[in-house]
DRENLOSE-684074 format. One record per residue (C-alpha): residue in one letter; x, y, z. Coordinates in steps of 0.2 Angstrom, whole numbers, plus 5000, padded with zeros to 4 digits. Layout:
N
aXYZ
...
***
This chain:
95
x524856364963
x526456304962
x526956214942
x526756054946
x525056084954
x523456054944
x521856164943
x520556094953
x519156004942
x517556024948
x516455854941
x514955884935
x513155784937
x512955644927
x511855674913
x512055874917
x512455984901
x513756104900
x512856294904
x512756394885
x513456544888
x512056704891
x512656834878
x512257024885
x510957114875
x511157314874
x509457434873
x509457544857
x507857664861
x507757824866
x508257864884
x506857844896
x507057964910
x507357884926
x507257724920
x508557674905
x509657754894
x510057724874
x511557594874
x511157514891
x512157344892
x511057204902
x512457084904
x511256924908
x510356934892
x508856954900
x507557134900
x507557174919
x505857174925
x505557364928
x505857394909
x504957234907
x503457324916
x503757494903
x503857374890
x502057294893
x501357494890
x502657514876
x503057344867
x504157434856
x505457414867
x505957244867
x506057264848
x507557394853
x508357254862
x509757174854
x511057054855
x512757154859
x513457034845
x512157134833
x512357304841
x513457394826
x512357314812
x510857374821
x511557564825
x511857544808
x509957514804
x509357634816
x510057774804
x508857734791
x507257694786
x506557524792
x506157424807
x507157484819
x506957644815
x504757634815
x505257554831
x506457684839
x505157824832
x503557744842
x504557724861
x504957924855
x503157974854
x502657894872
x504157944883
***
């Protein structure tokens, strides 16, 4: 693109909103053989539906799920007593 060129605009719908940005989520459980491990990045935000399926037998999991924006407060919490921690103990026992 030359300088005097302009980026293409694409319009949108009228009445469309603007797409809110998906923010990733990283697992903080325990590694699950053969399925995921401990600081697994889902880059959609959403739980893919094989650990969704694991989850359903181990609801603990989604707890373990966090918002990458709250990964080092919740590493953090992991470290101690307290929610997480209960959390990360219980997906320990089953796997």
């Amino acid at each position: 693109m030359s300088k005097t060129e302009k980026p293409a605009v694409v319009p949108q719908a009228a009445g469309s909103k603007a797409a809110k940005p998906v923010e990733a989520v990283v697992y903080l459980g325990p590694a699950i053989p053969k399925l995921v491990s401990h600081g697994t990045v889902f880059s959609d935000g959403k739980i893919p539906a094989y650990l969704e399926a694991r989850a359903k037998k181990i609801p603990a999991i989604r707890g373990l799920i966090v918002p990458v924006s709250r990964y080092a407060e919740a590493a953090k919490e992991l470290r101690s007593p307290g929610r997480l921690k209960t959390l990360y103990d219980a997906v320990l026992k089953e796997v």
